[in-house]
PADO-912375 format. One record per residue: residue in one letter; chain; x, y, z of N, C-alpha, C, O in turn. Coordinates in steps of 0.2 Angstrom, whole numbers, plus 2048, in hexadecimal, padded with zeros to 3 digits. Each point is the difference from the previous one (the first is absolute). Layout:
N
('a','A',(X,Y,Z),(X,Y,Z),(X,Y,Z),(X,Y,Z))
...
END
This chain:
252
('x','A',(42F,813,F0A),(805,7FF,7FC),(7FE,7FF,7F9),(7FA,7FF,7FF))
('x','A',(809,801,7FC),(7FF,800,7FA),(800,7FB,7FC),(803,7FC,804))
('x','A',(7FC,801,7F8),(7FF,7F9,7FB),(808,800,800),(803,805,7FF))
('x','A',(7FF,7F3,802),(807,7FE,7FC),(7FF,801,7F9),(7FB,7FF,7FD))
('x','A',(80E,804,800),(800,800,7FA),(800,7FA,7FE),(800,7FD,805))
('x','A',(800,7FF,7F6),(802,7FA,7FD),(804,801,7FA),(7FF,804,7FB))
('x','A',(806,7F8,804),(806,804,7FD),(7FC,7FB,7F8),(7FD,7FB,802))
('x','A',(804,806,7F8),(7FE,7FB,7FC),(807,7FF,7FA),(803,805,7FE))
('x','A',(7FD,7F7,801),(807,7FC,7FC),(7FD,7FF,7FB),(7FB,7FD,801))
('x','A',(807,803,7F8),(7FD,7FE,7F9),(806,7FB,7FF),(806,802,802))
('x','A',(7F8,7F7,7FA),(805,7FE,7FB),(800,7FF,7FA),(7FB,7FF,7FC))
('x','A',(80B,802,802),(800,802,7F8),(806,7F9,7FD),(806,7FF,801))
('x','A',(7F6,7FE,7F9),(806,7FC,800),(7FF,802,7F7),(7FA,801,7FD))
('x','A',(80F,801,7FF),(7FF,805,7FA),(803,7F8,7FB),(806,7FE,801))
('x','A',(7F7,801,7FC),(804,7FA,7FB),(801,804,7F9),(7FE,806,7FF))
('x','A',(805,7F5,7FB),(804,802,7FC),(7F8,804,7FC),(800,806,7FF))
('x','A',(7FC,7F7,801),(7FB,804,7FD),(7F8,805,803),(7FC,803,7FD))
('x','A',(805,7FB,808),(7F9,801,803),(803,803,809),(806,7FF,801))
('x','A',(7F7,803,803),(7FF,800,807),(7FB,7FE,804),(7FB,802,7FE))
('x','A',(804,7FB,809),(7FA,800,802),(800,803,807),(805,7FF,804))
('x','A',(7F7,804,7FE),(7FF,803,807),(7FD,7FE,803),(7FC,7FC,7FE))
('x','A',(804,805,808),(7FB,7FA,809),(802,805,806),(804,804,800))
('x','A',(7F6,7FA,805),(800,804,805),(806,7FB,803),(7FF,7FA,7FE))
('x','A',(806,807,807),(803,7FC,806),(7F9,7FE,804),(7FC,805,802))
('x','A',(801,7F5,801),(7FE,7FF,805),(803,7F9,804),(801,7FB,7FD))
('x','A',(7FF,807,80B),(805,7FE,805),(7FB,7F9,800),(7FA,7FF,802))
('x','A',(80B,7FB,7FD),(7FE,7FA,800),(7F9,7FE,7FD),(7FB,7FE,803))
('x','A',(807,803,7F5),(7FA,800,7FB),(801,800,7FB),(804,805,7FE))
('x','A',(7FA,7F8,7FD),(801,803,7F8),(801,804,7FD),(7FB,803,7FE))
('x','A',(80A,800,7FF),(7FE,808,7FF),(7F9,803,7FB),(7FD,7FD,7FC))
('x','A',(803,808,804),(7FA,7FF,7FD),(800,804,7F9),(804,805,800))
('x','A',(7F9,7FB,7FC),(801,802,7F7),(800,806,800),(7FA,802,803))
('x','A',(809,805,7FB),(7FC,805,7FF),(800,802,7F8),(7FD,805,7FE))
('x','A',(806,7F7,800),(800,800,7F7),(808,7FF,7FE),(805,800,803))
('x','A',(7FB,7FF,7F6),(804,7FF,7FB),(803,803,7FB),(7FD,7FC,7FC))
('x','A',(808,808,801),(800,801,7F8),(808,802,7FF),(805,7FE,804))
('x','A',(7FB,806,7F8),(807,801,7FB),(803,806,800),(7FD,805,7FD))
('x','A',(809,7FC,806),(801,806,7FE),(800,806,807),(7FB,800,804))
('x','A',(80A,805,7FE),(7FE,803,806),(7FA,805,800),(7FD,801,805))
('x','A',(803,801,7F6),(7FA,805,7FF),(7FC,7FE,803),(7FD,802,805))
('x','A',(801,7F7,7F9),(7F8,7FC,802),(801,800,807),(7FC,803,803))
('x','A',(80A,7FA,801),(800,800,807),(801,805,803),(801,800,806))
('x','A',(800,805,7F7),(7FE,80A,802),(7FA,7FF,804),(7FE,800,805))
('x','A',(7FF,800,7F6),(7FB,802,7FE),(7FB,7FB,805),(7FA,801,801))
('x','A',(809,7FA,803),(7FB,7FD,801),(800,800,809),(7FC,7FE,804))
('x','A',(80B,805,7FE),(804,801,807),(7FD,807,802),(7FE,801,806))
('x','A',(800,803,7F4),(800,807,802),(7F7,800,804),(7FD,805,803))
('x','A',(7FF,7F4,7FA),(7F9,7FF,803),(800,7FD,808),(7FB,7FF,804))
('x','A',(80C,801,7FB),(7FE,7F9,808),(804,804,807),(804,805,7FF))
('x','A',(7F9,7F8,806),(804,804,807),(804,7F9,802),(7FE,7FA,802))
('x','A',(807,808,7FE),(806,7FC,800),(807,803,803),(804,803,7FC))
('x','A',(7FE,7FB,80B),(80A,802,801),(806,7FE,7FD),(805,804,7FE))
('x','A',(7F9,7F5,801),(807,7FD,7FC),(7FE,7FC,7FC),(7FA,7FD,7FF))
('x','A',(80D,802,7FB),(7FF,7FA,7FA),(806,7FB,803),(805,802,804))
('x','A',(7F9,7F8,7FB),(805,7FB,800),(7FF,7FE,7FB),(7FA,7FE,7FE))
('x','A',(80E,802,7FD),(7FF,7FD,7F8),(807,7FD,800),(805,801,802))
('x','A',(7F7,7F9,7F8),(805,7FC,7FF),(801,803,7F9),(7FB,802,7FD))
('x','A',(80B,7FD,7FE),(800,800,7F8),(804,7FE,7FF),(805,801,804))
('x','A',(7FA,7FB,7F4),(804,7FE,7FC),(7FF,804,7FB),(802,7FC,7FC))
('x','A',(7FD,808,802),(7FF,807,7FD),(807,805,7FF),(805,7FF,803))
('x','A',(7FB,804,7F9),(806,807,7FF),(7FF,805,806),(7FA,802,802))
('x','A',(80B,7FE,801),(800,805,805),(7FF,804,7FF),(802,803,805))
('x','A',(7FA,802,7F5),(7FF,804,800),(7F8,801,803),(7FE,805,801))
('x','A',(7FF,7F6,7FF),(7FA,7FE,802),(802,802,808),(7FF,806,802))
('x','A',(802,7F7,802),(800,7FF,809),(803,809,7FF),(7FB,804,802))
('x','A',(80A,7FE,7FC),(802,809,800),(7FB,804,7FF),(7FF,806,802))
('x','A',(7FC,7F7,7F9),(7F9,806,802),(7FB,7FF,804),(7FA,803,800))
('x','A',(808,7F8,804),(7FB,7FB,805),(803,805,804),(7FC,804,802))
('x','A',(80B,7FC,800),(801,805,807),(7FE,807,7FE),(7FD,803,804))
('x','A',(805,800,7F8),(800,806,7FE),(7F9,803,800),(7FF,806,802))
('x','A',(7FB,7F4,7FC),(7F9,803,805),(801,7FE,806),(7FE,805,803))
('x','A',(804,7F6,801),(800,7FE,805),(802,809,803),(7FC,803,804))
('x','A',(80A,800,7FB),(803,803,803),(7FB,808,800),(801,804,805))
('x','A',(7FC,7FE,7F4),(7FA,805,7FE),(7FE,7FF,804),(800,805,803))
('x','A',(7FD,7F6,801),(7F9,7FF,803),(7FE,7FB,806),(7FC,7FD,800))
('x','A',(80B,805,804),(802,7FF,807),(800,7F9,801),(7FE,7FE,806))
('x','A',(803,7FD,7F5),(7FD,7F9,803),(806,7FC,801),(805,804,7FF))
('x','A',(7FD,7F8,803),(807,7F9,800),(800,7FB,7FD),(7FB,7FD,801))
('x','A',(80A,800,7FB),(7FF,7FB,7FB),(808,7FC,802),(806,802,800))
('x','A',(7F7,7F6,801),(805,7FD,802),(800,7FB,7FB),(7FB,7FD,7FE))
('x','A',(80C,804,7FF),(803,7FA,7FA),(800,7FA,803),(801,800,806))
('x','A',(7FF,7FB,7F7),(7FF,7F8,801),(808,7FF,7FC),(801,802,7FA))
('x','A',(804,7FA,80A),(805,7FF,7FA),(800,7F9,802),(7FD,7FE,805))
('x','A',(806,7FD,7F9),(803,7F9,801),(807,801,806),(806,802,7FF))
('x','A',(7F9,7FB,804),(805,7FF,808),(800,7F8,800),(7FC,7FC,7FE))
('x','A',(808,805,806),(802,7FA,805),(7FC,7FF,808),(7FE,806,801))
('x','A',(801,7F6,803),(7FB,800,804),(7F9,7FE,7FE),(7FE,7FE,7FB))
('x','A',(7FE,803,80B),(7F8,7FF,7FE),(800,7F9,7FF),(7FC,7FE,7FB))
('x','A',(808,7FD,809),(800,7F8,801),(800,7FE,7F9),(7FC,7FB,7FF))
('x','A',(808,809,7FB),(801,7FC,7FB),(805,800,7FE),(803,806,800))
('x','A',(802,7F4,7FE),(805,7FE,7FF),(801,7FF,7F9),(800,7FA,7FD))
('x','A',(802,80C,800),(802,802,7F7),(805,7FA,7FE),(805,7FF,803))
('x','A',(7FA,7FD,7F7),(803,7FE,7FD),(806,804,7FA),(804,7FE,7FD))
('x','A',(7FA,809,804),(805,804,7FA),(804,801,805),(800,7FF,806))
('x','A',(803,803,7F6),(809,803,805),(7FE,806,800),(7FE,802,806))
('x','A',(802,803,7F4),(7FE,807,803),(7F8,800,800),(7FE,7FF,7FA))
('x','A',(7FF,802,80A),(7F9,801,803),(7FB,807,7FC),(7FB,801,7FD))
('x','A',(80B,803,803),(7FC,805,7FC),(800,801,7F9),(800,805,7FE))
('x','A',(7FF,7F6,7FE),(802,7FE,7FB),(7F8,7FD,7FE),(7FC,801,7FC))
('x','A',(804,7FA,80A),(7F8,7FF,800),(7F9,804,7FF),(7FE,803,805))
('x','A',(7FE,7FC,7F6),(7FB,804,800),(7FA,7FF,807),(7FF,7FB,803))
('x','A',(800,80E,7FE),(7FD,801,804),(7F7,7FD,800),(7FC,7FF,805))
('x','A',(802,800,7F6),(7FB,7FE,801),(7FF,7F8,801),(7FB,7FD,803))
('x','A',(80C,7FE,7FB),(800,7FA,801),(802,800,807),(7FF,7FA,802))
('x','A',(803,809,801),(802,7FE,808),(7FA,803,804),(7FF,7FE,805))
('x','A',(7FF,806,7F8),(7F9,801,806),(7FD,7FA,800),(7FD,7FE,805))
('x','A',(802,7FD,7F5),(7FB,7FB,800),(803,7FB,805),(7FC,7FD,804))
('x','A',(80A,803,7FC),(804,7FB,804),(7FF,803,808),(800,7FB,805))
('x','A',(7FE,80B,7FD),(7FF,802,806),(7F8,7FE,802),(7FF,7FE,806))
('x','A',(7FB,801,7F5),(7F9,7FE,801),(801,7F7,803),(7FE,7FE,805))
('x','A',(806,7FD,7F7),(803,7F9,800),(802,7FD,806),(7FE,7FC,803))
('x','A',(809,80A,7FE),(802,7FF,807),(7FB,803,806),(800,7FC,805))
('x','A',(7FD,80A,7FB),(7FB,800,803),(7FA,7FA,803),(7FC,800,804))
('x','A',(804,7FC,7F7),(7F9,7FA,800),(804,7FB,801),(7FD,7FB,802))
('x','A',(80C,804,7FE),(801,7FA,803),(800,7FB,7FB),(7FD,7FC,803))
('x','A',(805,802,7F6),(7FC,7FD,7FD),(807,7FF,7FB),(804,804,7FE))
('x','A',(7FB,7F4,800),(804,7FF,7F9),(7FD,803,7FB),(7FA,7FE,7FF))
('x','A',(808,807,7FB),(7FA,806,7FD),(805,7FF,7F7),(806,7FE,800))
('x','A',(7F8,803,7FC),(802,802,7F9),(7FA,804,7FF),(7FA,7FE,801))
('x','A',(80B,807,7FE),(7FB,806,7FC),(802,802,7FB),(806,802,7FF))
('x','A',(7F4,7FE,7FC),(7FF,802,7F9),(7FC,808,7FE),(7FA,802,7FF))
('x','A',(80B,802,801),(7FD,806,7FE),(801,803,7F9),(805,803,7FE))
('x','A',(7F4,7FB,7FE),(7FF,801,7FC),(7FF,80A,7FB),(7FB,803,7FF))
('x','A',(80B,7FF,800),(7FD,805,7FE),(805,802,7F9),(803,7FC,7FC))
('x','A',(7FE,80D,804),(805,7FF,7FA),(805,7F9,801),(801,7FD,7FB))
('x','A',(802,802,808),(804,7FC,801),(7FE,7F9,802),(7FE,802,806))
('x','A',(802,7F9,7FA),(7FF,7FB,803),(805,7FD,806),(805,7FD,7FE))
('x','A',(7FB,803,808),(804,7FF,807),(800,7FB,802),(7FA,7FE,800))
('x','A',(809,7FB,804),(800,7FD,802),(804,801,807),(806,800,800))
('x','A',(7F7,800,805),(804,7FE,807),(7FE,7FB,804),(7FB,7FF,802))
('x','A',(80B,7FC,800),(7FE,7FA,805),(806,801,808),(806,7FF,801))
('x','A',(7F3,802,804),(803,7FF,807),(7FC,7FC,804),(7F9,800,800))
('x','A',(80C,7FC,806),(7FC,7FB,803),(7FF,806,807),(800,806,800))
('x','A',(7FF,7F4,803),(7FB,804,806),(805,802,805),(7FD,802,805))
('x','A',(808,7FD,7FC),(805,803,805),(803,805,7FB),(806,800,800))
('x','A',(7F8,805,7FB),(802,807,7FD),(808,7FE,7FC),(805,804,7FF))
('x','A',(7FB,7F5,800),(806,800,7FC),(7FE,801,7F6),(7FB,7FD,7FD))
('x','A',(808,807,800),(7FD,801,7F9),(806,7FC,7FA),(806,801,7FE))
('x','A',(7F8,7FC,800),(803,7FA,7FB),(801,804,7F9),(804,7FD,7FC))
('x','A',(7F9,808,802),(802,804,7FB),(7F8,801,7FB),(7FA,7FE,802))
('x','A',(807,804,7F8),(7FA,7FD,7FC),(800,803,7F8),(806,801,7FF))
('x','A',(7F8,800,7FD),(7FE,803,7FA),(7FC,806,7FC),(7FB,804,802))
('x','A',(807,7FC,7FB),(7FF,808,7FB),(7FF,7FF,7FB),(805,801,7FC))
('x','A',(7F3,7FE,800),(7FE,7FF,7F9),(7FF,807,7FE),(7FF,805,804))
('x','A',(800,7FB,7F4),(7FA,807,800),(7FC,7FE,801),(7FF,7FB,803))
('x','A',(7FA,80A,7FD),(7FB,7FE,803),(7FC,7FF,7F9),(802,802,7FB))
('x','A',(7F6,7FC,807),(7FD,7FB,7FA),(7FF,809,7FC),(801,7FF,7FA))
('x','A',(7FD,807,807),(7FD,804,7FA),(809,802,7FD),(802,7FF,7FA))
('x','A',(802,802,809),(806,801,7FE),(804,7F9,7FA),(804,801,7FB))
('x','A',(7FA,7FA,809),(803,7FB,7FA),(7FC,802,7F9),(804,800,7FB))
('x','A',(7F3,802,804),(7FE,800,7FA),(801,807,7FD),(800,800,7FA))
('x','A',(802,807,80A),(804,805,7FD),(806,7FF,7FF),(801,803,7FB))
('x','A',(804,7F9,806),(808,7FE,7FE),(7FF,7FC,7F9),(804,801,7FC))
('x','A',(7F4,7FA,801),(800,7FD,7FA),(7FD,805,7FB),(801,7FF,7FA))
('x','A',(7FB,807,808),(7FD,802,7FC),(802,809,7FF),(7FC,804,7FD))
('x','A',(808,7FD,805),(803,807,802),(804,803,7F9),(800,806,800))
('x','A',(802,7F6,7FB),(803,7FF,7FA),(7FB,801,7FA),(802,803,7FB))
('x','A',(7F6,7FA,806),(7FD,801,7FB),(7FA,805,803),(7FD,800,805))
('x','A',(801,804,7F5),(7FA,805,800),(7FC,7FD,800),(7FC,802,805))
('x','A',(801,7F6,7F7),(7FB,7FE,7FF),(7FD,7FA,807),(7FB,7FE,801))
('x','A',(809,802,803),(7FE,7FD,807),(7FD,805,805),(801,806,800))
('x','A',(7FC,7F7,803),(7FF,803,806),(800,7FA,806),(802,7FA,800))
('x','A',(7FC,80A,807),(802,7FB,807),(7F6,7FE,7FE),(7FC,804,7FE))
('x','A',(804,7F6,805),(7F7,7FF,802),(801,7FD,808),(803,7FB,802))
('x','A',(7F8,80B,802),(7FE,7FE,806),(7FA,7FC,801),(7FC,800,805))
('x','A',(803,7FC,7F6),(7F9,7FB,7FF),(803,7FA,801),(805,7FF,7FC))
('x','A',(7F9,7FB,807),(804,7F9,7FF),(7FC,7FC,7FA),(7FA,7FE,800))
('x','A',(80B,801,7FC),(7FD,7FC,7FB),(7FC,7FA,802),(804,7FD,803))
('x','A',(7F7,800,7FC),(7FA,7FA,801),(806,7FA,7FC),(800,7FA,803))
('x','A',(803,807,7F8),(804,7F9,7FD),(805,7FE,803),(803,805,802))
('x','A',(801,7F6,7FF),(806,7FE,803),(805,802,7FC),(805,802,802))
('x','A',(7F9,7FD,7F7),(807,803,7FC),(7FE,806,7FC),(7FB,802,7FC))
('x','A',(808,801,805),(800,807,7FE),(7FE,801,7F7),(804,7FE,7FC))
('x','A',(7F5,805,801),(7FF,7FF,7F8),(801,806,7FE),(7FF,801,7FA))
('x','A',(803,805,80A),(803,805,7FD),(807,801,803),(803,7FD,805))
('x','A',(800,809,7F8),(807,802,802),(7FF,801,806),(804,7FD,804))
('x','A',(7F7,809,801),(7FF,804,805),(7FF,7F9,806),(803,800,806))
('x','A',(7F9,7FA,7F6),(7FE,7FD,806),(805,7FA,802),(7FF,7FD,805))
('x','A',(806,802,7F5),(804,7FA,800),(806,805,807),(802,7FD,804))
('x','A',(7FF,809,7FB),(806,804,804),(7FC,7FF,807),(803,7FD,804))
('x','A',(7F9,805,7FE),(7FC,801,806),(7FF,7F8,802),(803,800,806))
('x','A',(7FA,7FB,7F9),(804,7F9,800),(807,7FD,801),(803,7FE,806))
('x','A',(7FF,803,7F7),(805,7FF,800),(806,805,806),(805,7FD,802))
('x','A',(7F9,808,800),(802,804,806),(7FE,7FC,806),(804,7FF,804))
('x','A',(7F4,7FF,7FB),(7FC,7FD,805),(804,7F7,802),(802,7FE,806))
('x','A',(7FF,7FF,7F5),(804,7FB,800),(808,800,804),(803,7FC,803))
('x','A',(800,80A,7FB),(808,802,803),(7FE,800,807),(804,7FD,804))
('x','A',(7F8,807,800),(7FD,803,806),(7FD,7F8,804),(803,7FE,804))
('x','A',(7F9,801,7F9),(7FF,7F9,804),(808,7F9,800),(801,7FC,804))
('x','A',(803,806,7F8),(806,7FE,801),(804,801,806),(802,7FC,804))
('x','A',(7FD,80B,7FB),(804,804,806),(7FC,7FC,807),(803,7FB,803))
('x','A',(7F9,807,7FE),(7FB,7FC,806),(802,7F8,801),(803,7FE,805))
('x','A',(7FC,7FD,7F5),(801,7F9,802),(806,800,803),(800,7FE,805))
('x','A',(806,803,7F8),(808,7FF,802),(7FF,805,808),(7FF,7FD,805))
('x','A',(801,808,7FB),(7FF,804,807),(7FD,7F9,805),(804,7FE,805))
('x','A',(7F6,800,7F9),(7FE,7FB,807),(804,7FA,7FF),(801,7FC,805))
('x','A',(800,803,7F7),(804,7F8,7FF),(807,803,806),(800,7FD,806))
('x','A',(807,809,7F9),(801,801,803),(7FF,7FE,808),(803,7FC,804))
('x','A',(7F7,808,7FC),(7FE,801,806),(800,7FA,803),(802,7FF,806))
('x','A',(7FB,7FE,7F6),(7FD,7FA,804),(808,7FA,802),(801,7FD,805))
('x','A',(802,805,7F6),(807,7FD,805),(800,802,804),(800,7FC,804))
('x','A',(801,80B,7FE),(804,804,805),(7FD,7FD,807),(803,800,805))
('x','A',(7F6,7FE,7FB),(7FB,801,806),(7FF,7F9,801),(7FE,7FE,806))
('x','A',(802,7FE,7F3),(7FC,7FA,801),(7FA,7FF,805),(7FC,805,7FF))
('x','A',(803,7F5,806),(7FC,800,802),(7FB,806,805),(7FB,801,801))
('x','A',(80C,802,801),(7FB,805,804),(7FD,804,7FC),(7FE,805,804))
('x','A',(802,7FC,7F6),(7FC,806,7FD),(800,806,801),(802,802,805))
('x','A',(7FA,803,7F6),(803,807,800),(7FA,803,7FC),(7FD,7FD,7FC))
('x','A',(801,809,807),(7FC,805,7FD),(803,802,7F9),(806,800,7FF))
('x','A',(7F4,800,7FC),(801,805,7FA),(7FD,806,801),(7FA,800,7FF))
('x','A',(808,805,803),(800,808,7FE),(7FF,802,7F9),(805,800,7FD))
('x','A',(7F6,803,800),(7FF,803,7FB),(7FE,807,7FE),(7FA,801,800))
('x','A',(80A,803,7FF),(7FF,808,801),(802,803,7F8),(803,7FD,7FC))
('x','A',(7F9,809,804),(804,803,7FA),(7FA,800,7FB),(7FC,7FC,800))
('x','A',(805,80B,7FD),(7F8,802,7FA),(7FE,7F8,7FC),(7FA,7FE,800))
('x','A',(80B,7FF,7FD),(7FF,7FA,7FE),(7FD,7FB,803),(7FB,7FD,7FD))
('x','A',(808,801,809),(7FD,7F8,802),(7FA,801,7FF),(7FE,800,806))
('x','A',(7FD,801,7F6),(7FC,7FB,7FF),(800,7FC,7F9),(7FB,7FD,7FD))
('x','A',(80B,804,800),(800,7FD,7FA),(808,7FA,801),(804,7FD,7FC))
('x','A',(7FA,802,80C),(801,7F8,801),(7FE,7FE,804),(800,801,806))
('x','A',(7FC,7F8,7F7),(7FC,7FC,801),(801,7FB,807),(805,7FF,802))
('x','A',(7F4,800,800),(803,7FF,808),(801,7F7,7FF),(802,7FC,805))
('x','A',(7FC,802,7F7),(7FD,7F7,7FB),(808,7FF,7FF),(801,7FA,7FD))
('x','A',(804,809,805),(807,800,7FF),(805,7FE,807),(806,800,800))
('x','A',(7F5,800,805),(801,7FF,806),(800,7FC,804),(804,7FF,805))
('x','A',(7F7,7FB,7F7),(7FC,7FD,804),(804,7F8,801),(7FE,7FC,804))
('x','A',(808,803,7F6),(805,7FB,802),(805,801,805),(806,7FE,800))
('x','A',(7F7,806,803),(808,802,803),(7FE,802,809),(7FA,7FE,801))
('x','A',(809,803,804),(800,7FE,808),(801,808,801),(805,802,802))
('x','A',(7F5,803,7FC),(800,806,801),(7F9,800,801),(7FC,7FB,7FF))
('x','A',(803,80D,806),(7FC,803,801),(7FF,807,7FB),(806,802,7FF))
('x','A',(7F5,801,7FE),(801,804,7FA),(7FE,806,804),(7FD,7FE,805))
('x','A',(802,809,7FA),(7FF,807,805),(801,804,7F9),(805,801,7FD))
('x','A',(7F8,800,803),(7FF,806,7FA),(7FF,808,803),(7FA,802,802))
('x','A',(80B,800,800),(802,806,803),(802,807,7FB),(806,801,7FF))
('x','A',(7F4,802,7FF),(801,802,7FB),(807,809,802),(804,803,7FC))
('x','A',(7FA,7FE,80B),(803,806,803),(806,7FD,805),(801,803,804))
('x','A',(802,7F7,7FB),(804,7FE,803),(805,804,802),(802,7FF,805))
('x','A',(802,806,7F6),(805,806,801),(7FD,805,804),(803,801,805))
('x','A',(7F8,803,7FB),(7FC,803,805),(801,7FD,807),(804,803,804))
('x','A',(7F9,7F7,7FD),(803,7FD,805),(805,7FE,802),(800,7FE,806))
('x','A',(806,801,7F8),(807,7FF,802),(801,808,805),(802,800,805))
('x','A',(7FD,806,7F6),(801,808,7FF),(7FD,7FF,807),(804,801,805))
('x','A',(7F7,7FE,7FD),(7FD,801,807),(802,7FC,804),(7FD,801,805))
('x','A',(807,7F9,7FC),(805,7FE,803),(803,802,801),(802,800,806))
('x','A',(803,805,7F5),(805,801,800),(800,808,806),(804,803,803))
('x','A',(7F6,7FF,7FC),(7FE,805,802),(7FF,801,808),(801,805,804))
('x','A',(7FD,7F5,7FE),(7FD,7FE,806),(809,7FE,803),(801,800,806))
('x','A',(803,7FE,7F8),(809,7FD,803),(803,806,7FF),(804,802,805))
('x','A',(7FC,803,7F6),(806,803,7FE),(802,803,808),(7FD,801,804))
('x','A',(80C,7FF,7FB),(801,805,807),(7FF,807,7FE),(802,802,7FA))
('x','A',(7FA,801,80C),(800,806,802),(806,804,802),(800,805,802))
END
């Protein structure tokens, strides 16, 4: 008899500025296969790999997933979209469900998966906040920009600025570059303190994981935690991981 085939599943999760790809592996982490911008790049890097199917999530223009199928279709593979539904033991507080972004509701699918009173902070172009307890009921959550977004919205107007991905060493900002990057960093740690205070009503004494995902989270401080009746999980692929949740339930 001949070797079983092994069927292999790629996931792709597409955000507003970036994408990242992962092998699917069954009851495990997904695994990295890189990063970047744009479809070319993710051509180019699909047409390297032996692979059957994509499972993709996007918040992206559709015209992104249309050329995801249109290779898929060139080159005999299947590609299953991730949308937001109802089901999957979570209990949507919106009225229309699909109105909910699809990358914020896979995180709710990793949450309810662990069972767990959970807020999750996904930090990227946008700043997200989601809180659900541990029987998959979702209480709603928030929508900031995110920290490079707030310093291009202050400097977008003048030629003589630029954005700095260096963090300033001073507490108060002694240039124009460093006082906006401050000051961004200060709004974002906002965003965070009221998020857990929240939180910490909702859960009180039983407490509640903090979830932290998104290119960003690491420009919040984990020293911002430590008043509070959480557990902190710095989950950098947490939507990857929902994607393979969602992957491993969807009906066939």
């Amino acid at each position: 008899m001949g070797a079983k085939l092994v069927s292999v599943t790629l996931l792709l999760e597409v955000g507003n500025t970036a994408w990242k790809l992962a092998i699917y592996q069954v009851a495990d982490q997904p695994k990295s296969l890189g990063r970047g911008q744009g479809f070319a790049a993710l051509e180019a890097l699909l047409l390297t790999l032996d692979f059957d199917s994509v499972a993709v999530a996007s918040v992206a223009a559709s015209e992104f997933t249309e050329a995801l199928q249109q290779f898929a279709l060139q080159h005999n593979k299947h590609v299953f979209v991730a949308e937001t539904e109802t089901g999957f033991d979570v209990t949507h507080c919106y009225a229309n469900p699909s109105t909910y972004g699809v990358d914020r509701w896979l995180t709710l699918l990793v949450a309810r998966a662990e069972q767990t009173n959970a807020m999750i902070i996904d930090a990227g172009t946008a700043v997200t906040l989601d809180v659900i307890d541990h029987e998959g009921h979702h209480f709603g959550g928030w929508i900031s920009p995110g920290f490079r977004l707030m310093q291009e919205s202050l400097i977008q107007r003048s030629s003589k600025l630029r954005v700095t991905d260096k963090a300033p060493e001073e507490a108060l900002g002694t240039s124009t570059e460093h006082a906006v990057y401050l000051g961004c960093q200060a709004a974002l740690r906002g965003f965070v303190e009221q998020a857990l205070q929240r939180s910490e009503e909702a859960f009180g004494a039983q407490g509640f994981k903090c979830y932290l995902t998104g290119g960003d989270h690491d420009h919040i401080s984990s020293e911002l935690f430590n008043r509070f009746n959480c557990r902190v999980e710095r989950r950098p692929d947490l939507v990857l991981e929902g994607l393979a949740r969602w992957f491993e339930q969807r009906p066939v």
